[in-house]
LUMMI-916828 format. One record per residue (C-alpha): residue number from 1; residue in one letter; y, z, x. Coordinates in steps of 0.5 Angstrom, whole numbers, plus 500, padded with zeros to 3 digits. Layout:
# LUMMI-916828
NUM | A | Y | Z | X
...
This chain:
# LUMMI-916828
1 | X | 500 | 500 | 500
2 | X | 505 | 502 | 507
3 | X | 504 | 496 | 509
4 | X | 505 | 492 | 503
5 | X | 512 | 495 | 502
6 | X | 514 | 494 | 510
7 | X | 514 | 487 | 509
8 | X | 513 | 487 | 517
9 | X | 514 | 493 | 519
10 | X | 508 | 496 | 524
11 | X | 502 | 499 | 518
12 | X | 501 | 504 | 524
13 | X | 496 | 511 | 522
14 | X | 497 | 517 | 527
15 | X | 493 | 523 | 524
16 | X | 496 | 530 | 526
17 | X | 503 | 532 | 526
18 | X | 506 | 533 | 533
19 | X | 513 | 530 | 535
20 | X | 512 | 523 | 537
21 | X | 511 | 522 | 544
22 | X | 516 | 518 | 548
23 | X | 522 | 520 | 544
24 | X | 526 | 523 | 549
25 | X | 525 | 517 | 553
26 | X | 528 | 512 | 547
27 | X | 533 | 507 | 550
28 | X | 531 | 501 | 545
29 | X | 532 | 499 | 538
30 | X | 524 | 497 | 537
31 | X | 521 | 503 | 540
32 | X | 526 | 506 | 535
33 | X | 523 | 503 | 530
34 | X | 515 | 504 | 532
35 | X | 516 | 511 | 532
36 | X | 520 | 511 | 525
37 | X | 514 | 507 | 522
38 | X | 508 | 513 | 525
39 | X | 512 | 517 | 522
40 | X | 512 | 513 | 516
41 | X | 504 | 513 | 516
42 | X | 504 | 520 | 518
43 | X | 508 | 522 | 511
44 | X | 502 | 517 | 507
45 | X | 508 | 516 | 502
46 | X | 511 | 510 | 498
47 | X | 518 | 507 | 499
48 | X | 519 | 509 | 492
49 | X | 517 | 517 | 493
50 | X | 522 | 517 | 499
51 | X | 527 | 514 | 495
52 | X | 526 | 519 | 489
53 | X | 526 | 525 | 494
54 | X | 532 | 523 | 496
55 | X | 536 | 523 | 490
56 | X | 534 | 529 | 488
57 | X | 536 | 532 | 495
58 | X | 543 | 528 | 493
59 | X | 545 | 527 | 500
60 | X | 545 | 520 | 502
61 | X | 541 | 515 | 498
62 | X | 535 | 511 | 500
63 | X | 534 | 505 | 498
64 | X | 527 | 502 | 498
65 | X | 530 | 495 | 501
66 | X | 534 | 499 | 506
67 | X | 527 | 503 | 508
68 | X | 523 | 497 | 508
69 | X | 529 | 493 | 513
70 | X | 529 | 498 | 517
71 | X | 522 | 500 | 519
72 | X | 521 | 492 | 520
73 | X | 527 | 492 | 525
74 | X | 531 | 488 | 521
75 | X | 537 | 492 | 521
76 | X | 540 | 498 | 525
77 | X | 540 | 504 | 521
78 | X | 546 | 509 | 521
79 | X | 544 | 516 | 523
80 | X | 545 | 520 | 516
81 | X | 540 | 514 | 513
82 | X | 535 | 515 | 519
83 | X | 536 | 523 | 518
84 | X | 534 | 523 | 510
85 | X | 529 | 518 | 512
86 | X | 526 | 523 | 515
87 | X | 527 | 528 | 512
88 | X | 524 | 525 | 506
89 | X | 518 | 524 | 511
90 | X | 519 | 533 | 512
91 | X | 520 | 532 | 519
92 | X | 522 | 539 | 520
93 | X | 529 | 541 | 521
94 | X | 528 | 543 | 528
95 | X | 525 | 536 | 530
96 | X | 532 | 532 | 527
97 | X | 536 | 534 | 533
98 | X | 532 | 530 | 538
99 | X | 532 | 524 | 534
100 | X | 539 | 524 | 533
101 | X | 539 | 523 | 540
102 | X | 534 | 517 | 541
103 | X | 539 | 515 | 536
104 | X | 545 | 515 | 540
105 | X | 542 | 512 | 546
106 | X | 540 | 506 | 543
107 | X | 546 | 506 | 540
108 | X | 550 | 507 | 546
109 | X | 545 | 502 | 549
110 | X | 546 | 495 | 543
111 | X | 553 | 497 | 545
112 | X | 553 | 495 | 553
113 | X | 549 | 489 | 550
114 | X | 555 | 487 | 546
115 | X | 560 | 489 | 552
116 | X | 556 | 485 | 557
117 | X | 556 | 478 | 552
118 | X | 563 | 479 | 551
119 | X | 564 | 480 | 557
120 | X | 561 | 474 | 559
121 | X | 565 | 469 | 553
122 | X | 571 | 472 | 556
123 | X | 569 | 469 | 563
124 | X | 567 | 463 | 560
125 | X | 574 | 462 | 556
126 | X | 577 | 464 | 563
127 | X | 573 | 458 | 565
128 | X | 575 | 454 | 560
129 | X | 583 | 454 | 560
130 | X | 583 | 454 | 567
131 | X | 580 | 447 | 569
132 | X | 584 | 445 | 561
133 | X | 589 | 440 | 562
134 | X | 595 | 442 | 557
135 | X | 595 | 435 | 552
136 | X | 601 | 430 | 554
137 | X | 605 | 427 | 550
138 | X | 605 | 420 | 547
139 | X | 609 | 415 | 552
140 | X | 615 | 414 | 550
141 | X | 617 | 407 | 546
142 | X | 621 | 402 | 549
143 | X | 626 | 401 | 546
144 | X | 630 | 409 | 546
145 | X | 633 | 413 | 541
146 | X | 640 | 410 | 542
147 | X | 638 | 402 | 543
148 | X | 637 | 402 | 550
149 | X | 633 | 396 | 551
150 | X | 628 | 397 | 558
151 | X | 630 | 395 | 564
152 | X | 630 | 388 | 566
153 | X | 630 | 385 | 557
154 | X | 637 | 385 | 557
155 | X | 644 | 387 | 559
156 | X | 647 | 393 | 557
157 | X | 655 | 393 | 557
158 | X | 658 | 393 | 565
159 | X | 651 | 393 | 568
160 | X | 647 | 387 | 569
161 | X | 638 | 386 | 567
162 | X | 634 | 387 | 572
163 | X | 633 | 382 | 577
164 | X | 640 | 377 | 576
165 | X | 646 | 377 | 579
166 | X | 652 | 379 | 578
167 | X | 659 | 377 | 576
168 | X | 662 | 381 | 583
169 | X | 657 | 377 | 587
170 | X | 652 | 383 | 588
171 | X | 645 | 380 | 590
172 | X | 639 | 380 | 586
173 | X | 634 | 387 | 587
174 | X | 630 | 386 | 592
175 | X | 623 | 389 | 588
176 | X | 621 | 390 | 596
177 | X | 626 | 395 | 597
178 | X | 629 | 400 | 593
179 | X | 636 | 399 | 592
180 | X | 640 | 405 | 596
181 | X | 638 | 412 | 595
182 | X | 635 | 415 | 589
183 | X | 639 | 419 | 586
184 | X | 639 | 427 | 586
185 | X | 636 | 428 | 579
186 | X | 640 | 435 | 579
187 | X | 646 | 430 | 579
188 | X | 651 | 429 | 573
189 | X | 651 | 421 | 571
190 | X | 656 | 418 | 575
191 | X | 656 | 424 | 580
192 | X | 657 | 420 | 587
193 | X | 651 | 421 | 592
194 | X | 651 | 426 | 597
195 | X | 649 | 422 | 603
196 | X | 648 | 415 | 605
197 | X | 652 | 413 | 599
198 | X | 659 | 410 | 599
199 | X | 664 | 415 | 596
200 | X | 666 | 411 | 591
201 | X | 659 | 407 | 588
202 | X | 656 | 411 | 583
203 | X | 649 | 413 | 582
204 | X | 647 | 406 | 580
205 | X | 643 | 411 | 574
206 | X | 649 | 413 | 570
207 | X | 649 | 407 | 564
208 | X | 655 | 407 | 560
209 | X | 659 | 413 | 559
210 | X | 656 | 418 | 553
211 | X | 649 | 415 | 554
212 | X | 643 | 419 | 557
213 | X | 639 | 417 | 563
214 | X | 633 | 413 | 562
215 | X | 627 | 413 | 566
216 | X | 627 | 407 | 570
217 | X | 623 | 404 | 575
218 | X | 625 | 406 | 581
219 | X | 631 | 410 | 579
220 | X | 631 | 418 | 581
221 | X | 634 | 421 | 574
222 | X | 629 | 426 | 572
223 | X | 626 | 421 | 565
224 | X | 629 | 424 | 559
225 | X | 621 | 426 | 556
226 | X | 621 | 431 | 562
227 | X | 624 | 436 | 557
228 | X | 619 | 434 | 552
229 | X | 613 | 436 | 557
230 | X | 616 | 442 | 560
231 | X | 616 | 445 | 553
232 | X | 610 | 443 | 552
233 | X | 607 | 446 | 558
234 | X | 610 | 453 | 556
235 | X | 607 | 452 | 550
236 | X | 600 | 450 | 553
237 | X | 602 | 457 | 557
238 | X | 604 | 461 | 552
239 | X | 597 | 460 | 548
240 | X | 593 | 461 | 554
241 | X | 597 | 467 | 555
242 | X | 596 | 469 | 548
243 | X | 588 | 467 | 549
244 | X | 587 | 472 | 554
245 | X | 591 | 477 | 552
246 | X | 587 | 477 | 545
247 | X | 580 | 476 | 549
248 | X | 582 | 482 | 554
249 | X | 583 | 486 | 548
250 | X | 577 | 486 | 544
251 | X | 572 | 486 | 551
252 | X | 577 | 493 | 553
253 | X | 576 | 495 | 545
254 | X | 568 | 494 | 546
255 | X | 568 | 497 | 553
256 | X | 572 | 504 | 550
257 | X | 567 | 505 | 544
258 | X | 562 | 506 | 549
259 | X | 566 | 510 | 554
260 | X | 569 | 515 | 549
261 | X | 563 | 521 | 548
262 | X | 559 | 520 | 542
263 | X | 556 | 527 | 541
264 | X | 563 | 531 | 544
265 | X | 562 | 537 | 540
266 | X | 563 | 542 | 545
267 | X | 569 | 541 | 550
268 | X | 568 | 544 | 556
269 | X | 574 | 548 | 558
270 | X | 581 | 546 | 562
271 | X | 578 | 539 | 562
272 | X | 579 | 533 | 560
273 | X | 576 | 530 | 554
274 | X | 577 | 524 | 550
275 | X | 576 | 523 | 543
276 | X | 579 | 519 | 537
277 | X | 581 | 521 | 531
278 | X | 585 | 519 | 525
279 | X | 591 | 522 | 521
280 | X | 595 | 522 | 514
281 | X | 602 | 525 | 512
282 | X | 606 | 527 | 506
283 | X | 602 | 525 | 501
284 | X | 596 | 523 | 503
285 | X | 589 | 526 | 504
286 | X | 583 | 526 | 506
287 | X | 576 | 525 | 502
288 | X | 569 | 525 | 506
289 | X | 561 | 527 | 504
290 | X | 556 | 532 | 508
291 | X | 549 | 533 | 507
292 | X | 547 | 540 | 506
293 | X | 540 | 544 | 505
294 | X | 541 | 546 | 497
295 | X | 538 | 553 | 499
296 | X | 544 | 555 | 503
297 | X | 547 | 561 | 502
298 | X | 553 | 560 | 506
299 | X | 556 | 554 | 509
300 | X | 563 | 554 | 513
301 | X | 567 | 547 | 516
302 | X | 570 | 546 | 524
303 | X | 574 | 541 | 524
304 | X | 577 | 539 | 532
305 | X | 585 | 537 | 532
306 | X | 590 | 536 | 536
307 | X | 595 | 542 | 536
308 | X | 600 | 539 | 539
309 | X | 602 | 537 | 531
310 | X | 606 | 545 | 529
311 | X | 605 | 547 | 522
312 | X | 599 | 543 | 519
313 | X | 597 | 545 | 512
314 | X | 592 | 542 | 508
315 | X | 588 | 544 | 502
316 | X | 581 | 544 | 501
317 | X | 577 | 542 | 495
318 | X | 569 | 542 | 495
319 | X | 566 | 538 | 489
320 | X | 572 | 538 | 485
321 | X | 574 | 546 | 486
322 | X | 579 | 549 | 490
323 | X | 575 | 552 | 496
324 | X | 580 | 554 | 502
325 | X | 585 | 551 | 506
326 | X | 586 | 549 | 513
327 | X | 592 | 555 | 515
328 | X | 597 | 552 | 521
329 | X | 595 | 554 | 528
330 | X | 601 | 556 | 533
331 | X | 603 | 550 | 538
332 | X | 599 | 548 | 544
333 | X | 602 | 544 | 549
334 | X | 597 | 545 | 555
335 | X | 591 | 545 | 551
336 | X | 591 | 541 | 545
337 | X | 584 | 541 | 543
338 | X | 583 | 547 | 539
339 | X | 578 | 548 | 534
340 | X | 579 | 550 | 528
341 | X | 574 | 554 | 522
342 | X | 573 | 555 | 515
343 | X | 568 | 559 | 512
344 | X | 567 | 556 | 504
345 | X | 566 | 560 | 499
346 | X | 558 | 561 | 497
347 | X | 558 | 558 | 489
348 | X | 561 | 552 | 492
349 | X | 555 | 550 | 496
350 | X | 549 | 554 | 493
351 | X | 544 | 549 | 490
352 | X | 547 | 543 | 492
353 | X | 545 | 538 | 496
354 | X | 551 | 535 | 498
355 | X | 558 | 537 | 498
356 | X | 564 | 533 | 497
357 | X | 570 | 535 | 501
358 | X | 577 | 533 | 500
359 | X | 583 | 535 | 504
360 | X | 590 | 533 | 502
361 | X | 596 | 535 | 507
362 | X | 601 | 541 | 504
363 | X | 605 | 541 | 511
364 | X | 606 | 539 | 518
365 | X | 610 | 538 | 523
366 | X | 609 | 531 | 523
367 | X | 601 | 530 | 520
368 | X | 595 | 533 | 519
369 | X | 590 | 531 | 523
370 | X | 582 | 530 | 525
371 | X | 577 | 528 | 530
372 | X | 570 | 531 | 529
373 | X | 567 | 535 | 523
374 | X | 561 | 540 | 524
375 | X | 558 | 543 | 517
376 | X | 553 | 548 | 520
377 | X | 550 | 553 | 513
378 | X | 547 | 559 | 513
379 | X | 539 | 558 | 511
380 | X | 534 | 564 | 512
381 | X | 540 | 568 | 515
382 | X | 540 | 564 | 520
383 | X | 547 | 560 | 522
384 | X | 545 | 552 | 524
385 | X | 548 | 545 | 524
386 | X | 547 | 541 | 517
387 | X | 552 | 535 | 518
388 | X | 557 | 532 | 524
389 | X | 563 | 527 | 521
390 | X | 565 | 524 | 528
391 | X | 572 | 520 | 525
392 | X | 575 | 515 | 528
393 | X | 577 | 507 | 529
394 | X | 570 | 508 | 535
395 | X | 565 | 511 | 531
396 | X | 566 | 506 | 524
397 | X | 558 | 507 | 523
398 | X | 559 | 515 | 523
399 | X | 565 | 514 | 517
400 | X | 561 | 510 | 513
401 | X | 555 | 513 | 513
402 | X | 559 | 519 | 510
403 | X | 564 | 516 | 505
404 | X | 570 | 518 | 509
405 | X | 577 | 515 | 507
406 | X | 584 | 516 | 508
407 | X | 588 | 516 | 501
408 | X | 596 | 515 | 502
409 | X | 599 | 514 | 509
410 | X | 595 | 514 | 515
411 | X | 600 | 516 | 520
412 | X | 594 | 515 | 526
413 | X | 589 | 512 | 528
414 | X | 586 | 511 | 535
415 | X | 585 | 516 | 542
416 | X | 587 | 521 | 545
417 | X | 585 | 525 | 551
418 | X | 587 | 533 | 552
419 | X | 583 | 539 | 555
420 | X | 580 | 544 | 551
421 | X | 583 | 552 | 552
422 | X | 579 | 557 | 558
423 | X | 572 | 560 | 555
424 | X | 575 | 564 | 549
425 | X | 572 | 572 | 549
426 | X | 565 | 574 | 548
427 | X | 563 | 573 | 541
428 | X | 567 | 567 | 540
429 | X | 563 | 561 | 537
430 | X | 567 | 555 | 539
431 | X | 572 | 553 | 544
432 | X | 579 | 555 | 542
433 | X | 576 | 557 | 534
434 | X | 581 | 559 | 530
């Protein structure tokens, strides 16, 4: 029946419920997936089943195509999706953490791979437009914009064509030859050459006053569609440019979402850190869904922020009920990063499965902001992490998967990078926990 519902996915049986071997050696998507399909066979449950039990859970649905997808390696999974997969199958909580791990290797592996092909079409653009010629311009007719027939057609007033001879006497242009110095194209029409010229012959290239120079054959005047190709090949220039820039940006964007830490949950003290974040003003609010055990008997918020914005305020609403607020921590300067939590109250969270978390901005100096949600409850008296929001414009994957939004302006949206205050006294959870 597995084998059926996978659609290409590995029916694989393994009695026995040990932890799979190799999971903490799990860099690639299709070992992922190998292990993900023996955990499959060892639950001996349907896609179906998985789905049901994931909708009495209320935390993130499983969808009987997404299920089937993923164990065929059709498709990456997000996270909370593996991790309610699992769940369903009754991995024991303690086992989640280790294949949220692998997750992240692979993740952080697919992409390398995506930078290094990017890397190589940047190169290959590179390439491109350094042996591309710019387009040159269509030839210039014959006949010019004010009427000037080409030289040697006809006669233009006070200059004789090409080749006759003139009425003061001066002999036909020997083609051997060039008729005198060619003219400087620096120089104005009628401006007599510097050297080697009569001071009062004129530039043989001035043509009648209030016309603009021609290009000739054997005249040293700059041609009148040199202008067209400077401007074109500043344009060419400016689109190269342009090119790059667009292609550099994407390949560095690519290249940050791999460098930024993806499991930055505990900074370590006076140093430094990067994170990216997001952030929303007067007005706005921010809206996201966790996955709780329906058993907990408590269950609190720690919200990572940059304290350098004075005064941030914003209201809390779990499910639709008002559940706290985020109080204004004191300004840090030196040490931005602080860490911030908030206990919940028990009745609205008790027997549910999944919590729907609402902040909207009360004060501030400037805006509230958010850079990492941990959700930890209290199951068995015993305090442990249930869910992790990593927001930001990097962890896109994170954000979807738990329905996270911004209504109202965003006033922030990229990374930043501060130190996390000296280790706090003895007792204390978190780094800079307030």
């Amino acid at each position: 029946m597995m084998g059926r519902e996978l659609d290409g996915a590995e029916d694989v049986r393994v009695a026995g419920a040990e932890p799979p071997r190799g999971l903490e050696s799990v860099t690639r998507h299709e070992e992922l997936v190998r292990l993900l399909a023996e955990q499959f066979a060892r639950a001996d449950v349907s896609l179906r089943e998985l789905q049901a039990r994931a909708d009495r859970a209320g935390g993130t649905r499983l969808p009987r195509a997404t299920c089937a997808d993923m164990l065929a390696g059709r498709r990456f999974p997000k996270k909370a999706v593996m991790v309610a997969f699992l769940r369903g199958c009754h991995v024991p909580e303690q086992r989640l953490p280790a294949w949220e791990q692998a997750w992240e290797r692979v993740r952080v592996a697919r992409l390398a791979a995506m930078a290094a092909r990017a890397q190589a079409e940047v190169q290959a653009q590179l390439t491109a437009l350094a042996t591309a010629a710019p387009p040159r311009p269509p030839a210039p007719a014959g006949a010019t914009a004010r009427g000037r027939p080409p030289a040697g057609t006809g006669t233009t007033p006070g200059r004789p064509a090409a080749g006759t001879g003139t009425a003061s006497g001066r002999p036909p242009a020997d083609p051997s030859r060039t008729p005198g110095p060619r003219a400087d194209p620096s120089m104005t029409p009628g401006r007599p050459a510097d050297a080697g010229t009569a001071p009062d012959r004129p530039s043989e290239d001035a043509g009648v006053a209030g016309q603009a120079p021609q290009s000739v054959p054997g005249d040293g005047v700059r041609p009148a569609a040199e202008g067209g190709n400077a401007r074109t090949r500043f344009r060419w220039r400016s689109f190269a440019i342009a090119a790059l820039a667009s292609l550099t940006a994407a390949t560095l964007g690519l290249l940050v979402g791999i460098w930024v830490p993806h499991q930055a949950r505990s900074g370590a003290p006076d140093r430094p850190l990067v994170d990216d974040g997001r952030a929303f003003g007067p007005g706005g609010s921010s809206r996201f869904t966790v996955t709780v055990d329906p058993a907990n008997t408590g269950v609190r918020l720690t919200r990572r922020l940059d304290a350098g914005i004075g005064r941030q305020r914003a209201g809390i609403t779990v499910n639709g009920v008002p559940a706290g607020a985020w109080q204004p921590l004191p300004v840090q300067h030196a040490h931005r990063w602080q860490d911030q939590r908030v206990d919940l109250p028990p009745s609205v969270s008790a027997g549910r499965g999944a919590l729907t978390v609402v902040n909207t901005f009360v004060s501030s100096d400037q805006d509230f902001n958010e850079f990492l949600y941990v959700v930890e409850q209290r199951v068995g008296g015993a305090w442990e992490t249930a869910d992790t929001l990593d927001v930001g414009p990097l962890h896109l994957e994170s954000e979807a998967a738990h329905g996270y939004g911004i209504t109202g302006p965003q006033t922030f949206a990229g990374v930043q990078e501060f130190r996390y205050p000296p280790p706090a006294p003895a007792g204390s959870l978190h780094h800079g926990m307030q």
